[in-house]
C-alpha positions in Angstrom: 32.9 73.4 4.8 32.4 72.4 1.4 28.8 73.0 -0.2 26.9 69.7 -1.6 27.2 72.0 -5.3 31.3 71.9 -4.8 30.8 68.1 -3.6 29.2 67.5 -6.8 31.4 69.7 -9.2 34.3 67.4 -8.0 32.5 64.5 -8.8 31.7 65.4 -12.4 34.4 67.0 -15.2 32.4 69.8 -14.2 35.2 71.7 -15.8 34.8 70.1 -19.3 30.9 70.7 -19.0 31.6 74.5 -18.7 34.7 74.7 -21.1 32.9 72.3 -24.0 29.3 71.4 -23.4 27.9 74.9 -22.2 29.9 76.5 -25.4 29.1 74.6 -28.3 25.6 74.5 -26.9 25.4 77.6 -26.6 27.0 78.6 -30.0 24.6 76.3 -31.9 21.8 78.3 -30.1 22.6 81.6 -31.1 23.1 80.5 -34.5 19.9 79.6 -34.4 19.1 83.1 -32.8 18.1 81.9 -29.3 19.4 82.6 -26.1 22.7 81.0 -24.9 22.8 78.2 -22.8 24.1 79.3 -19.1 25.5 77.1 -15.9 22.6 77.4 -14.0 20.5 75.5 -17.1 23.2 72.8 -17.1 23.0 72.3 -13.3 19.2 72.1 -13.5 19.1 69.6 -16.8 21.8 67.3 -15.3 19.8 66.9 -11.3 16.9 66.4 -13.4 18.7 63.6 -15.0 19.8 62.6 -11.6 16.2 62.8 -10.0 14.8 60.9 -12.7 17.5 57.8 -12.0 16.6 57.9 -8.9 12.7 56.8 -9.9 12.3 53.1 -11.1 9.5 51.7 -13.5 9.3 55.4 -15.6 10.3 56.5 -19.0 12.1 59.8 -19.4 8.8 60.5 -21.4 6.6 59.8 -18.3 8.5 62.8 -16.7 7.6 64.9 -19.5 3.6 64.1 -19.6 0.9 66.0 -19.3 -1.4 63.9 -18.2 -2.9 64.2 -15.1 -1.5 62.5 -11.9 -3.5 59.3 -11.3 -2.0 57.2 -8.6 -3.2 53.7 -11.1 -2.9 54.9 -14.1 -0.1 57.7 -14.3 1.6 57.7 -11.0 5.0 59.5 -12.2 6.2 60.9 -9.0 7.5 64.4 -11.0 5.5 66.4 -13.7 8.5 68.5 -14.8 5.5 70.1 -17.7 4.3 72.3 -14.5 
């Protein structure tokens, strides 16, 4: 039985992501002496993506804020800052 992860990896050019994406990310990381992108971080930036989609009437931004959860005035369902 196929996981939901292989499921997924057949959807996407997963293959393309690893081979091209996670490498030139990664190279331009180094360069600037950082730590080099790995396939777990991909996997975790792209269901983010996928989650926020998901969510109607937010900006990416309202993911990303650090105000506090008020269910009138900032009532983001995900604080990905925590």
């Amino acid at each position: 039985m196929k996981s939901l992860l292989d499921v997924f990896k057949k959807m996407v050019p997963y293959k393309f992501y690893l081979d091209v994406v996670v490498e030139l990310t990664s190279s331009a990381l180094v360069a600037q002496k950082l730590s080099p992108l790995s396939e777990g971080e991909l996997l975790r930036y792209i269901v983010m993506g996928l989650l926020m989609l998901t969510c109607s009437g937010w900006t990416r931004k309202d993911f990303w804020s650090k105000k506090e959860y008020n269910a009138k005035t900032n009532a983001c369902p995900f604080n990905f800052t925590d």
